[in-house]
C-alpha positions in Angstrom: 38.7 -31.6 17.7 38.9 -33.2 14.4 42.3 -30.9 13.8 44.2 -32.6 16.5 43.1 -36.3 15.1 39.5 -36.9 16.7 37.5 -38.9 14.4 33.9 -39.9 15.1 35.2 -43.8 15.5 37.5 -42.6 18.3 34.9 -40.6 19.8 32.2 -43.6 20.0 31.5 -45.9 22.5 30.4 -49.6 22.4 27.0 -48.9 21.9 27.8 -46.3 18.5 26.5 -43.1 20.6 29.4 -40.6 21.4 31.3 -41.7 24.4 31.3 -38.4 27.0 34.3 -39.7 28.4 36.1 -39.8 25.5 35.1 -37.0 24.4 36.1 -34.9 27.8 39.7 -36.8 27.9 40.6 -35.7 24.6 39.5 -32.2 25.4 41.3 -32.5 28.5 44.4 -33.6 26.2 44.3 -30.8 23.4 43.5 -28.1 26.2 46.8 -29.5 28.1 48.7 -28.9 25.2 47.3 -25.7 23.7 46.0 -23.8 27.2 44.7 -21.3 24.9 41.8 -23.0 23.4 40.5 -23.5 26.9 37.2 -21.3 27.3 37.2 -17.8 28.9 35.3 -17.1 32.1 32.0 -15.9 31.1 30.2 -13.9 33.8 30.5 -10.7 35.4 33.7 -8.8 34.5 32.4 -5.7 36.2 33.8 -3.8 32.8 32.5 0.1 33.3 32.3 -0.2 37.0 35.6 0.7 37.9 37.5 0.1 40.7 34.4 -1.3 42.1 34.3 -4.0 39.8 37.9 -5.1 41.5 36.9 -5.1 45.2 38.9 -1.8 45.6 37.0 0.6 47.9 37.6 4.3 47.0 35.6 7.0 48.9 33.2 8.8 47.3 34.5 12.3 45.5 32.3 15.7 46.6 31.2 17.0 43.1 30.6 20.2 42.2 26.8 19.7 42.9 27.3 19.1 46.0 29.0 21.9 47.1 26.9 24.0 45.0 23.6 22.8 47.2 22.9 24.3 50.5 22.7 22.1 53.4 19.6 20.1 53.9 18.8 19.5 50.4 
């Protein structure tokens, strides 16, 4: 913040504690202007799952095991 011209007396409100407002409208402002600053999703990416991970339904492949065991197994 203090790149794009923040300073602590424009981030302070009338009482001398920092002003959340002020603070989230200049975010807001250097976020606008530079999209990518702006945070990543954090969560879940489902990496290793595969198609899975995406929603994408994929029937299940017969492995070799399976065809090597006898029925009822």
């Amino acid at each position: 913040m203090w790149q794009f011209g923040a300073t602590l007396d424009t981030l302070r409100g009338d009482d001398g504690g920092i002003d959340q407002e002020a603070v989230s409208s200049l975010v807001g402002e250097i976020v606008k202007d530079r999209p990518g600053l702006q945070a990543q999703p954090v969560g879940d990416l489902g990496i290793g799952r595969g198609a899975s991970a995406a929603g994408m339904t994929r029937a299940p492949e017969v492995g070799l095991s399976a065809l090597l065991k006898p029925e009822g197994r």
